[in-house]
C-alpha positions as CSV (number, residue, x, y, z in Angstrom):
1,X,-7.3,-44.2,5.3
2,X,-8.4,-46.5,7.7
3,X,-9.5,-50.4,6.1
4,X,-12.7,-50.2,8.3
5,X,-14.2,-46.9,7.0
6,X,-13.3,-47.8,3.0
7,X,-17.1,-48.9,2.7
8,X,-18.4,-45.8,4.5
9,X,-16.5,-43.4,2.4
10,X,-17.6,-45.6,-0.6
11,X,-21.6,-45.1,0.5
12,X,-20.9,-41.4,1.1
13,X,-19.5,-40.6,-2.7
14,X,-21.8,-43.1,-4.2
15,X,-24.7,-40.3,-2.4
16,X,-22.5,-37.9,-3.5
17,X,-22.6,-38.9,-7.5
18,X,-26.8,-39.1,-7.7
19,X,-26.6,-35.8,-6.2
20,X,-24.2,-34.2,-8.9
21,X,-26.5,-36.0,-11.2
22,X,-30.1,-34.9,-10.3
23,X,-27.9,-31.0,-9.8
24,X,-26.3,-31.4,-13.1
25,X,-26.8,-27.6,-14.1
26,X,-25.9,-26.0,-11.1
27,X,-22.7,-27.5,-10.6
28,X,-21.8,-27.0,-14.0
29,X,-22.4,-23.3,-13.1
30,X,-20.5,-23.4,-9.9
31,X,-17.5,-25.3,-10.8
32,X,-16.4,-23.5,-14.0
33,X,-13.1,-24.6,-14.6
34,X,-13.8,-28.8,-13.8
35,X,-14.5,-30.5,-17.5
36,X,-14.2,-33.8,-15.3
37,X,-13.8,-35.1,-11.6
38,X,-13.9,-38.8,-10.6
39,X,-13.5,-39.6,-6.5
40,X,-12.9,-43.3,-5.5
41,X,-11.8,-45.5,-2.5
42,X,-8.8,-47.4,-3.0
43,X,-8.6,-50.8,-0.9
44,X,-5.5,-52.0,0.3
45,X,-2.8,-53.5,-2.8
46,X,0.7,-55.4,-2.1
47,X,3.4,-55.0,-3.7
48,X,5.4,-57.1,-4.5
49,X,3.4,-59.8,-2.6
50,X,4.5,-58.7,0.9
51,X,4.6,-54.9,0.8
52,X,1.2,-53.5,2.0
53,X,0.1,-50.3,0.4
54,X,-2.5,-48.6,2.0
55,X,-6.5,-47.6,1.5
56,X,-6.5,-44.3,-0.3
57,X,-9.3,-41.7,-1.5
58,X,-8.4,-40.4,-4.7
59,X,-9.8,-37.2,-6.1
60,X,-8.6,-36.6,-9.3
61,X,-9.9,-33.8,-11.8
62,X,-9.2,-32.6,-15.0
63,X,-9.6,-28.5,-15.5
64,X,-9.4,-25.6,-17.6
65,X,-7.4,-22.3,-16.7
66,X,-5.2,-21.6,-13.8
67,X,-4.4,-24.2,-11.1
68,X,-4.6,-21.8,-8.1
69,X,-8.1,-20.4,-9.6
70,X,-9.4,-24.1,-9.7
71,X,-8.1,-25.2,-6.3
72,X,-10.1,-22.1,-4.9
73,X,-13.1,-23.2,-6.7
74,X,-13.3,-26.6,-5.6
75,X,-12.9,-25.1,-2.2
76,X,-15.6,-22.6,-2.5
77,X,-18.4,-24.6,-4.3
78,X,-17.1,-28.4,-3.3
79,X,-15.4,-27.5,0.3
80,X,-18.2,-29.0,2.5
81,X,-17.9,-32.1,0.3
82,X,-14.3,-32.4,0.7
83,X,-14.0,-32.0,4.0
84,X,-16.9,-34.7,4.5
85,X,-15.1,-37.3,3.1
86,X,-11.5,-36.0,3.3
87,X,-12.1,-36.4,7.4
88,X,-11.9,-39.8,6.7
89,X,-8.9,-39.9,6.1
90,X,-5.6,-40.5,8.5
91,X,-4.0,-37.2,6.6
92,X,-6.6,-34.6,6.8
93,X,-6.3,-31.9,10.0
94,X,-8.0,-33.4,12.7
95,X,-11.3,-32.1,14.1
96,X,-11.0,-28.8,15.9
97,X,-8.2,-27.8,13.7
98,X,-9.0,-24.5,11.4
99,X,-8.7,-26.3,7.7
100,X,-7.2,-24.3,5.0
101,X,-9.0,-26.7,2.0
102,X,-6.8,-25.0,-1.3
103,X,-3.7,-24.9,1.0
104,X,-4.2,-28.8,2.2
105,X,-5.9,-29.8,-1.4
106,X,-2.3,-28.6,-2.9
107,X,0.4,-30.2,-0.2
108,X,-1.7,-33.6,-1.0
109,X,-1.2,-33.2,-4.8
110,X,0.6,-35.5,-6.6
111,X,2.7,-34.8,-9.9
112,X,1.2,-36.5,-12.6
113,X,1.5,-37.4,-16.9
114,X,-1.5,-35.5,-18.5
115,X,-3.3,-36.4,-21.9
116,X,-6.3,-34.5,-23.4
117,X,-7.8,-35.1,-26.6
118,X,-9.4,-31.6,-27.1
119,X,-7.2,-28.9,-26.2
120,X,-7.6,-25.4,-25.1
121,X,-11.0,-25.5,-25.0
122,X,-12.4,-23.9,-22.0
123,X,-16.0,-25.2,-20.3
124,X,-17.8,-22.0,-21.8
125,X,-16.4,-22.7,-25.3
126,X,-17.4,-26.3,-25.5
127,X,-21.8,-25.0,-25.0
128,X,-20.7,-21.6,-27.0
129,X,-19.1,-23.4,-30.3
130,X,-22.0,-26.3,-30.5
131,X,-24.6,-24.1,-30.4
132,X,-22.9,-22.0,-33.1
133,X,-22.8,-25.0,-34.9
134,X,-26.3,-26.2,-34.5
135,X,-27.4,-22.4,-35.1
136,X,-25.9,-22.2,-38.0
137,X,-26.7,-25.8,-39.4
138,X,-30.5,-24.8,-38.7
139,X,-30.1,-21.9,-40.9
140,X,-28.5,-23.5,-44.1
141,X,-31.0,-26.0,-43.6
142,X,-33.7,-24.1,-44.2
143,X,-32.2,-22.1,-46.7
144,X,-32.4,-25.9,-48.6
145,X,-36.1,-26.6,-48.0
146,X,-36.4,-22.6,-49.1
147,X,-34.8,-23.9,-52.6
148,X,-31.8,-21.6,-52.2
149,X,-28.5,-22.5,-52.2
150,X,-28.7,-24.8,-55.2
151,X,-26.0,-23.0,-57.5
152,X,-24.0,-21.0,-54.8
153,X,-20.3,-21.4,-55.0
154,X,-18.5,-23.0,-51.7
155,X,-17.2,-19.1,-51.0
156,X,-21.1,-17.7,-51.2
157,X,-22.5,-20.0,-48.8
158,X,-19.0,-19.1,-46.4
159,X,-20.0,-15.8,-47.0
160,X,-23.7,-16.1,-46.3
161,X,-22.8,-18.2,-43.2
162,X,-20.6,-15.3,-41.9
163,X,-23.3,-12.7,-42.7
164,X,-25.9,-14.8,-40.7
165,X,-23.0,-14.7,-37.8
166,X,-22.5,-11.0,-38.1
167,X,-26.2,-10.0,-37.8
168,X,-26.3,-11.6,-34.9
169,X,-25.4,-9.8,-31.6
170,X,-25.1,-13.3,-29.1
171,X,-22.6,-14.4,-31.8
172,X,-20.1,-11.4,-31.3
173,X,-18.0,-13.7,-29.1
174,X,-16.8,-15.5,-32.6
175,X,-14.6,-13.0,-33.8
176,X,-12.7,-12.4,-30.9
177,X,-10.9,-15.6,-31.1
178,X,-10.1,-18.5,-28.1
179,X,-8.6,-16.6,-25.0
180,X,-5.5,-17.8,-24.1
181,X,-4.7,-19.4,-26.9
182,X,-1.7,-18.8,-27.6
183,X,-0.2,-18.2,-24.2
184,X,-1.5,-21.6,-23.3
185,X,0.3,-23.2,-26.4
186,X,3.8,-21.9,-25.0
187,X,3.0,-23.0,-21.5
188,X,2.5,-26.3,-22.6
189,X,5.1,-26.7,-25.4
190,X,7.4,-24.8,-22.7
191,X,9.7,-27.5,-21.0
192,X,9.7,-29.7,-25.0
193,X,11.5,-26.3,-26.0
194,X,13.5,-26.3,-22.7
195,X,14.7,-29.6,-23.2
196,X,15.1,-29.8,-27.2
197,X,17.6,-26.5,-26.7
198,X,19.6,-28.6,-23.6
199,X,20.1,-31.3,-25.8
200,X,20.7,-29.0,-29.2
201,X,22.7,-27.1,-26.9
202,X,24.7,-30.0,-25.8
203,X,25.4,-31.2,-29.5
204,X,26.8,-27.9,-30.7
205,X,28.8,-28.2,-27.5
206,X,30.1,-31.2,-28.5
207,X,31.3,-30.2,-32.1
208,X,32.8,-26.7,-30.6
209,X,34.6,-29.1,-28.1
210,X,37.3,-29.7,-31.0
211,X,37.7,-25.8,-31.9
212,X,37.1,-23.7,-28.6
213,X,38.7,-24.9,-25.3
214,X,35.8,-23.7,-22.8
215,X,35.3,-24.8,-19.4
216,X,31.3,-24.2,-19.9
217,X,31.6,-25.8,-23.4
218,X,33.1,-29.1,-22.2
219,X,30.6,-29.2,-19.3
220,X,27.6,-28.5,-21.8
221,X,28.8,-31.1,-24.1
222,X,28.4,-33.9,-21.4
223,X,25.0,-33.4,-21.1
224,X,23.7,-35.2,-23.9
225,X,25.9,-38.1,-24.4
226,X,24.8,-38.5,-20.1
227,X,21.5,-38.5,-21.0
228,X,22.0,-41.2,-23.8
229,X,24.1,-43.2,-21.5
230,X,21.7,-43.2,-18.4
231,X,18.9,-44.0,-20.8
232,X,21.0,-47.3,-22.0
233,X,22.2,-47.6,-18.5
234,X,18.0,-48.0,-17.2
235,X,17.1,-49.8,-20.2
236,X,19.9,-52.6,-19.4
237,X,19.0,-52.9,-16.2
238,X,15.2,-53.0,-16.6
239,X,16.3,-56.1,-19.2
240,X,18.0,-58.2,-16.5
241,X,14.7,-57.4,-14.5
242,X,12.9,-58.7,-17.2
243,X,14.3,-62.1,-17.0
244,X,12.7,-62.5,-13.6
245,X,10.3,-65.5,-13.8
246,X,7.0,-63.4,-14.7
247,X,3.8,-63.8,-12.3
248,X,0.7,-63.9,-13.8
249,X,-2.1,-61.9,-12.1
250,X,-5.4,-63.0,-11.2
251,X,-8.0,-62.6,-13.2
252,X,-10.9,-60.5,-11.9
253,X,-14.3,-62.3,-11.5
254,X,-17.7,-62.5,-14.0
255,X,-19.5,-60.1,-11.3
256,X,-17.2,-58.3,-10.8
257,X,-16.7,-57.0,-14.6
258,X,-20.4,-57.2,-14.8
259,X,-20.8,-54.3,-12.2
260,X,-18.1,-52.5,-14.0
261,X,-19.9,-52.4,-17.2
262,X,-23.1,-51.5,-15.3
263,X,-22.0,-48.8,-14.9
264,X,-20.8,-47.5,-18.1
265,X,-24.5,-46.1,-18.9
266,X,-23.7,-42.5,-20.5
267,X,-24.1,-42.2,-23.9
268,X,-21.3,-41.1,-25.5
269,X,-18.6,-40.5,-22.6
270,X,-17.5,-42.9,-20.1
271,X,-14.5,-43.4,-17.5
272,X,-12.5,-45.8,-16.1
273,X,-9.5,-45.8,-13.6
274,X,-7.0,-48.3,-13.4
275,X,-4.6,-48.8,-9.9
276,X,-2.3,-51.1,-9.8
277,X,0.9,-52.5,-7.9
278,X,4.4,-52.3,-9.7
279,X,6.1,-55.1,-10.7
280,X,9.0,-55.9,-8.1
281,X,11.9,-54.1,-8.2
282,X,13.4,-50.3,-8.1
283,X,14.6,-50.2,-11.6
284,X,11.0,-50.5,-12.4
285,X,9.8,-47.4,-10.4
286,X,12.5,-45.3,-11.1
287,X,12.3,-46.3,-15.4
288,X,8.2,-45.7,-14.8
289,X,9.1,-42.3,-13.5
290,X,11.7,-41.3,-17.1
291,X,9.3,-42.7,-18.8
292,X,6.4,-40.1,-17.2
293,X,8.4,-37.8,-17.5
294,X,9.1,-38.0,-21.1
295,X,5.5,-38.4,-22.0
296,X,4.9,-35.4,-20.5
297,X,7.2,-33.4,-22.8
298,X,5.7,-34.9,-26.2
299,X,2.1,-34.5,-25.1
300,X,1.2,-31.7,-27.5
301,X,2.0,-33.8,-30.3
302,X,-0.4,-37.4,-29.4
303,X,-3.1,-38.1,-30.3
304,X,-5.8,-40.7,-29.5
305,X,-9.2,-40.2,-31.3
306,X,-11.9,-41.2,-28.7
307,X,-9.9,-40.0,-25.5
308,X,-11.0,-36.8,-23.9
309,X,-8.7,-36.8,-20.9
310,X,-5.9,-39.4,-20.0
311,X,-3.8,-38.8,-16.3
312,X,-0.9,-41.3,-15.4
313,X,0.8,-41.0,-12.0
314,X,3.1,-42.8,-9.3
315,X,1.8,-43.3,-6.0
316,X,3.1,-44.8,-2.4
317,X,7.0,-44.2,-3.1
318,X,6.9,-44.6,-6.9
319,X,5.0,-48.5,-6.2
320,X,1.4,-47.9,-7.5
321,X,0.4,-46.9,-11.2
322,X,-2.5,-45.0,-11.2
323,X,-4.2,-44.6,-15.0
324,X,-7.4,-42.9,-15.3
325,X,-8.9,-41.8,-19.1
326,X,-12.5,-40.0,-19.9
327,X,-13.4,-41.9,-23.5
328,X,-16.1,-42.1,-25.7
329,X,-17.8,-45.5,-26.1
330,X,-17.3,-48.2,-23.3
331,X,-14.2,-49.7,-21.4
332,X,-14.1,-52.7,-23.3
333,X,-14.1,-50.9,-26.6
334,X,-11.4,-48.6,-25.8
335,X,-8.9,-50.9,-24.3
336,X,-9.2,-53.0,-27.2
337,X,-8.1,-49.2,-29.2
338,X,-4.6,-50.0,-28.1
339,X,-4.0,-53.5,-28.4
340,X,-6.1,-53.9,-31.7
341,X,-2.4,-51.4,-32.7
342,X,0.7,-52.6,-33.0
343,X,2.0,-48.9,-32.9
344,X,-0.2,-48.3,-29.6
345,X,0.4,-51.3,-28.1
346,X,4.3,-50.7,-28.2
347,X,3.4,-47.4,-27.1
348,X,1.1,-48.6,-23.9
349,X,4.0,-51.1,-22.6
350,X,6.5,-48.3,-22.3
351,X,4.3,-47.6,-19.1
352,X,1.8,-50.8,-18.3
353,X,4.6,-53.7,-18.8
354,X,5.4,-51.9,-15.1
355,X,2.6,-53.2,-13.4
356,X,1.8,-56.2,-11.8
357,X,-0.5,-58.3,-13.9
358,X,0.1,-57.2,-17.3
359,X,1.9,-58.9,-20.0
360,X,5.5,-59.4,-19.9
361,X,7.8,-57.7,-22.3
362,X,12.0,-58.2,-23.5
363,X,13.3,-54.8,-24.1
364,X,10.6,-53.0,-22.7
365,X,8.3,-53.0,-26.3
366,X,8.9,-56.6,-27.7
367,X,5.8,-58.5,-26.6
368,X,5.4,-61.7,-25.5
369,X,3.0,-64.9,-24.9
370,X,-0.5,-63.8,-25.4
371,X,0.1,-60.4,-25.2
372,X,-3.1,-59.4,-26.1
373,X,-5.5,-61.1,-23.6
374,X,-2.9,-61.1,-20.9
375,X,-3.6,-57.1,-21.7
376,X,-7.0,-57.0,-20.9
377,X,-6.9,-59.3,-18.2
378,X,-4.7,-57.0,-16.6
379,X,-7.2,-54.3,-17.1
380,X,-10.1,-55.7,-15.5
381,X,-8.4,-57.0,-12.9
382,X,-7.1,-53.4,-12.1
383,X,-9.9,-51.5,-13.2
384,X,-11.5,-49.7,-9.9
385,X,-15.1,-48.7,-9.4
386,X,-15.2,-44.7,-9.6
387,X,-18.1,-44.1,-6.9
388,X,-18.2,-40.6,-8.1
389,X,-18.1,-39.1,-11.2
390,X,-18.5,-35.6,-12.7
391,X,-18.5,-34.7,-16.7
392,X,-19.4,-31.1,-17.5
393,X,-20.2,-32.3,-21.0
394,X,-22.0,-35.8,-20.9
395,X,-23.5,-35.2,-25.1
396,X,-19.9,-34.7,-27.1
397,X,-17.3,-37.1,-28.1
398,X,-13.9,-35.6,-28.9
399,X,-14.6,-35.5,-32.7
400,X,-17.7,-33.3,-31.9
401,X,-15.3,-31.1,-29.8
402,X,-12.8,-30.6,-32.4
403,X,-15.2,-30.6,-35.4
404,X,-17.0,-27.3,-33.4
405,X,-13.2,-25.7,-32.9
406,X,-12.3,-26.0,-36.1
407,X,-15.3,-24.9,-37.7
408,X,-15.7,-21.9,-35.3
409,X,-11.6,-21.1,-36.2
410,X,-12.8,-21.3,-40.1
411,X,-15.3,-18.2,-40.0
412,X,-14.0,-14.6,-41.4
413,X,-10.4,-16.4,-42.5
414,X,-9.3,-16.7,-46.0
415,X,-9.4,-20.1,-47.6
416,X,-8.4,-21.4,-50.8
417,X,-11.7,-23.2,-52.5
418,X,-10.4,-26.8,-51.6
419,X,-10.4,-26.0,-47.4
420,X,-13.7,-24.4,-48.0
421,X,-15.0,-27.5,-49.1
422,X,-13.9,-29.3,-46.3
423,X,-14.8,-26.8,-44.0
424,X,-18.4,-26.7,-44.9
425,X,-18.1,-30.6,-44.3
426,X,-17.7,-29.9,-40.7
427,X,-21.3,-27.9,-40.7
């Protein structure tokens, strides 16, 4: 977008953002399917200290369900919005021009790495399984001050608990399970399977090589030893990049970190978006993108306590990281959640030691000088003021989230004594 209209577009989504907050409830009616939405101006960056990237509005959100279903959503309920500040921009349809919003809202998407804390949990499930909880808390509760419950096994009060749920007509909706649920398991564990029987595929290949003379076999069999070899192949390459003299980044100013914590005012969730430049050279775009790529297939399996949502993408050509995360607590406290790790910190350099301004690194995970602080320095001096933000649920952290699912999931199954226990612990 245009340099000169960054501050408009900024005043127009900061307007944007009180209004979604003083119309809390009736977007969270309209826009079913967003758990989260953050819409920024991004001023111009350089790479590589000559290459200028260009002024950008990001609208990123993170959503439950199907993609085409949300895209249509956002048009419906968000379209005037969109277009308001979209028009801005050099790459919306110019005036005049009949605008299809979920047609132009998908050719401008961008493929991206996505994280979330709290899966399969859909926006009406997060309200429905806390106020089971709370409902159901109430009731032992006073069951206690009514002196009953003293001498009940763990399987009575289960029992009692489930009979309070049964007699209850709004609380129906418990026993027919999470929709979905399992078709959105496959979809997500789909390509890991896809890739795990390529490469299984290829092994077996590999051994059958030396019995079976097969055209397809032989072909088959190269594919894993390739992959291994392009792997080494990137990672030797990226060393000799490494060696470059490294170029600290600048560190971002008192006032300006000050307005960025001014901002982190909700309670229990909170958001930050980090945009930076690549460091100079292909190797690193093109080991960025693996490495994306990669993450993407393992998802299912991390895990990071206080994050709700986490979304890592390439922009301009592969020469811009773009990190944002949803997190309980503030900024400060959860970039310090993967430096304060050795594990996590390895982890986080497989993708930051890209960018320009964090801390260099020899074989991509070894850290060196002050890896720490040169961490959070790059950080701040990265971190981008989201002038728009949208959080269906502002009052639980992830724990809450998968406390609730876990004790909704317990009700009318069979335990042994010992999970009851713990299950009750989650009431």
């Amino acid at each position: 977008m245009p340099e000169e209209r960054l501050e408009e577009a900024a005043v127009l989504l900061e307007q944007l953002n009180q209004q979604l907050k003083e119309s809390q409830s009736a977007y969270r009616e309209k826009l079913e399917t967003v758990l989260f939405l953050s819409w920024l101006v991004l001023p111009v960056q350089w790479y590589a200290g000559n290459e200028r990237l260009p002024a950008r509005i990001l609208l990123m959100t993170s959503y439950v369900g199907d993609r085409r279903h949300h895209l249509r959503e956002l048009a419906e309920y968000f379209g005037d919005h969109l277009k308001q500040v979209f028009e801005m921009s050099d790459e919306f349809p110019k005036r005049g021009k009949k605008i299809n919003m979920v047609a132009f809202l998908r050719r401008r998407a961008v493929p991206n790495t996505f994280y979330s804390g709290f899966k399969f949990i859909d926006t009406h499930e997060i309200a429905q399984e806390a106020h089971l909880k709370e409902a159901v808390f109430k009731h032992l509760s006073q069951k206690v001050l009514d002196g009953e419950l003293t001498d009940d096994s763990p399987q009575s009060i289960k029992d009692q608990i489930e009979s309070y749920i049964t007699g209850h007509p709004s609380y129906q909706w418990v026993r027919k399970g999470s929709r979905g649920l399992g078709w959105d398991k496959f979809r997500m564990l789909f390509p890991l399977g896809i890739f795990a029987l390529l490469m299984g595929g290829s092994l077996i290949s590999l051994v059958l090589c030396f019995f079976i003379d097969s055209f397809l076999l032989s072909l088959l069999a190269w594919v894993f030893p390739s992959f291994v070899v392009l792997m080494g192949l990137l990672l030797v390459l990226l060393r000799f990049n490494e060696l470059s003299p490294h170029i600290p980044g600048s560190e971002a100013s008192d006032d300006r970190i000050r307005e960025i914590v001014r901002r982190e005012t909700n309670p229990v969730i909170n958001e930050m978006t980090v945009i930076a430049p690549l460091k100079k050279g292909w190797i690193r775009r093109v080991f960025l993108a693996v490495s994306l790529r990669l993450v993407f297939l393992i998802r299912y399996f991390s895990y990071i306590p206080t994050v709700h949502t986490a979304r890592w993408l390439q922009l301009d050509r592969g020469r811009r990281l773009v990190f944002i995360a949803t997190f309980d607590n503030i900024s400060e406290a959860y970039a310090h959640d993967f430096v304060d790790s050795e594990r996590r910190t390895m982890n986080m350099a497989v993708i930051f030691s890209h960018a320009f301004g964090f801390p260099a690194t020899r074989w991509l995970v070894h850290k060196q000088y002050n890896h720490r602080s040169e961490y959070m320095k790059g950080v701040r001096a990265h971190q981008q003021i989201t002038q728009c933000w949208y959080a269906h649920n502002h009052e639980l952290s992830v724990e809450n989230l998968k406390n609730n699912r876990a004790f909704r999931l317990g009700l009318f199954r069979k335990m042994k004594e010992s999970e009851i226990r713990n299950w009750l612990l989650r009431v």
